[in-house]
N, C-alpha and C positions, 0 to 999 in steps of 0.2 A: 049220334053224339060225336063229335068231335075230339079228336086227339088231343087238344089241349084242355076241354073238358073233362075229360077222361084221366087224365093226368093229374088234374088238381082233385079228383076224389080221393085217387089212390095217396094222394098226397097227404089230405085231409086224413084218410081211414088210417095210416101208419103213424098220424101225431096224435090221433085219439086212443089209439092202441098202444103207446109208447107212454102218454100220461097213466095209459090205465095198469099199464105192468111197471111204473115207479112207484105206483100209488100202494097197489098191492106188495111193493118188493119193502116202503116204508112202513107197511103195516105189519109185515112178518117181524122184519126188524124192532120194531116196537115191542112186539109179542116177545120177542126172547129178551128183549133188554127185560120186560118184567116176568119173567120166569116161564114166557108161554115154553112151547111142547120140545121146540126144536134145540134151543139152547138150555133150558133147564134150569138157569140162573137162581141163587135164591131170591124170593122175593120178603126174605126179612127188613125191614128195617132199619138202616145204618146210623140211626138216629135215637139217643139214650130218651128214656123217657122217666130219668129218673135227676131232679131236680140238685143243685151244685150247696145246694141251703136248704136245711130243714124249715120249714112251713113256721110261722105262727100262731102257739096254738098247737102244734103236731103231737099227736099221743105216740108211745112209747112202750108198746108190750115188752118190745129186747130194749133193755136203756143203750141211748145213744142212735137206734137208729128207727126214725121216724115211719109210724106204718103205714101213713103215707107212700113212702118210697115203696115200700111192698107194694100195697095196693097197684101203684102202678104198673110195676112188673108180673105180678100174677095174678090181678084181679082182686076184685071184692068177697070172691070165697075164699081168699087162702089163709090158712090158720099161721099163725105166730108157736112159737112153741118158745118159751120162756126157760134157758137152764145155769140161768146165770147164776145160780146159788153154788156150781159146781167150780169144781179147780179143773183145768182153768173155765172158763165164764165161756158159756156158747150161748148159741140160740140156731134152731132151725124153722124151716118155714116148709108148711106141706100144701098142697093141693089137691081137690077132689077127685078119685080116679087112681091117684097112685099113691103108695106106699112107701116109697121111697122119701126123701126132702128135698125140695127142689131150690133151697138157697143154705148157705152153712155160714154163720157167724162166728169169729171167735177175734175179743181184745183181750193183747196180755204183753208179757214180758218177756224181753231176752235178758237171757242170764246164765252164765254155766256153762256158755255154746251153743244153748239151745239156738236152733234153727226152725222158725215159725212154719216153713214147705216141711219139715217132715212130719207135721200134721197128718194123719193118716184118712180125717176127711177131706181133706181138700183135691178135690177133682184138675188136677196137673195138667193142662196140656201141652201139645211138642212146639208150641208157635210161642218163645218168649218176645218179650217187648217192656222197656221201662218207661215209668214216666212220673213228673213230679209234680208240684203246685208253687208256684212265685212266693217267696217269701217264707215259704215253710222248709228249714233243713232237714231234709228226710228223703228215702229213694223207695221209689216204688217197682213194683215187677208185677207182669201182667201173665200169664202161659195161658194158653186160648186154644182149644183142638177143634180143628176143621177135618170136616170129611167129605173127600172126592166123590163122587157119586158117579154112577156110568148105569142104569139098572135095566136101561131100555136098550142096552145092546148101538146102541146108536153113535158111539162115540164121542158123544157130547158131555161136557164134564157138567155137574153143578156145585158148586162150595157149601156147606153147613155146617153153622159150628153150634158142637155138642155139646161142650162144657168147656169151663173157665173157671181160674182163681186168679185173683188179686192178695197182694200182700204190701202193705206200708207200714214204712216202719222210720220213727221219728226218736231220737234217743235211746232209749232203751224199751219204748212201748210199741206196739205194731198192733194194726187189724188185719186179719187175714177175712176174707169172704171169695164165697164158691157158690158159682152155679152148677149144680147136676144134671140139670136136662136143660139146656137151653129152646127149643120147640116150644113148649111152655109158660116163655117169659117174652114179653112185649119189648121192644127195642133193640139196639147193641147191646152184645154182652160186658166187653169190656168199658163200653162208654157208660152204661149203667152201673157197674163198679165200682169205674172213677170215681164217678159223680156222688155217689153212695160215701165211698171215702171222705171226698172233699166235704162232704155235710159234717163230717165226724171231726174232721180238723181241730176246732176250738177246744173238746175235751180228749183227743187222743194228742194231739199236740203243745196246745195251748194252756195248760192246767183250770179249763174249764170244768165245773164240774158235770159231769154226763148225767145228761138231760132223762127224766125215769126213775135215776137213783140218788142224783141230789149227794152225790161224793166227786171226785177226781180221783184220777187214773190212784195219785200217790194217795191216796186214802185208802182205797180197795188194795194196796199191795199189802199181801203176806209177807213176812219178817224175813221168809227164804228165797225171796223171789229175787236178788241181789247174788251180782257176781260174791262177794263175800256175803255171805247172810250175816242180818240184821239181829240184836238183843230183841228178845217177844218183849211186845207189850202185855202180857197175860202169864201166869205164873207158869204155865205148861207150855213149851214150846210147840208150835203147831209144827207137823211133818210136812215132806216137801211130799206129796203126789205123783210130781212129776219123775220124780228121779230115787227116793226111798220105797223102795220095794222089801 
């Protein structure tokens, strides 16, 4: 064989060899973009899957938020828990397996100073963030806890976030909702919030009446629920809850 023959093999064997460790160096790389072993990445979803408009036609176990939107975030087994008869008005959502609630609902009022985050269900995280919707005067805050992950000794970080609340609050009304376990729920957390929010708009903002119980915000208010409280409509002044102990 000839020197120049011999030349163009080695030539050949080091570009098939060079395609073959790009090919593989592109597929590792791949592997970590979606969570393989090396990088760890999470491979949640960065994408809400919870609709910006309530459905036509959408049922209403918690009035105002459509169980739809649930279904989508915790599946088709997860129960609604209705307690909206209480001061103030909640609703939780559980799932098979755990005990705990894995969503926290609650519309109501500022009044008095109250502060809707010192709710003592609402699952706080240290990553704040706000944000609003076009047209609607009102401010929203997002607190969202991610956690670092290292467990394989490897030095490779991955992000997961564990829980989150949202809070909007448009005159004097606000929703607050809380994820507890987010592992649990299908999508972003905070994008499913939002969106969850933005469905509520018409009767947390708009004096719609809320969809389920066929009143408005100012129907449901208590006499006391007012920086100055209100004259009862009823011969007995109903007590504040919140704040008469």
């Amino acid at each position: 064989m000839g020197e120049r023959d011999l030349a163009d093999r080695r030539s050949r064997w080091w570009l098939s060899s060079g395609i073959c460790l790009v090919a593989a160096s592109c597929l590792a790389l791949a592997g970590c973009a979606n969570g393989g072993p090396l990088g760890r990445s999470s491979s949640r979803s960065t994408v809400p899957v919870v609709a910006t408009a309530a459905p036509d036609g959408a049922s209403y176990t918690c009035p105002g938020i459509p169980d739809e939107a649930v279904e989508a975030m915790f599946g088709p087994d997860s129960t609604i828990v209705n307690h909206f008869n209480h001061i103030p008005p909640w609703c939780i959502v559980k799932i098979p397996g755990r005990d705990a609630s894995v969503l926290y609902i609650q519309a109501w009022y500022i009044y008095r100073n109250k502060d809707p985050w010192d709710e003592p269900n609402l699952s706080r995280g240290q990553f704040g963030s706000d944000f609003s919707f076009p047209g609607i005067e009102g401010t929203g805050k997002a607190w969202i806890d991610e956690e670092v992950e290292d467990d394989d000794g490897s030095g490779d970080q991955a992000y997961g976030v564990r829980y989150g609340s949202t809070v909007f609050i448009c005159g004097d009304h606000y929703l607050a909702l809380s994820i507890d376990h987010a592992p649990a729920m299908q999508g972003d957390l905070k994008g499913n919030l939002v969106n969850l929010t933005q469905s509520a708009l018409p009767w947390l903002c708009q004096d719609q009446p809320i969809p389920g119980l066929d009143q408005t915000m100012e129907d449901i208010r208590p006499p006391y629920a007012h920086d100055t409280p209100q004259p009862s409509t009823t011969p007995t002044d109903t007590p504040d809850p919140e704040h008469d102990n």
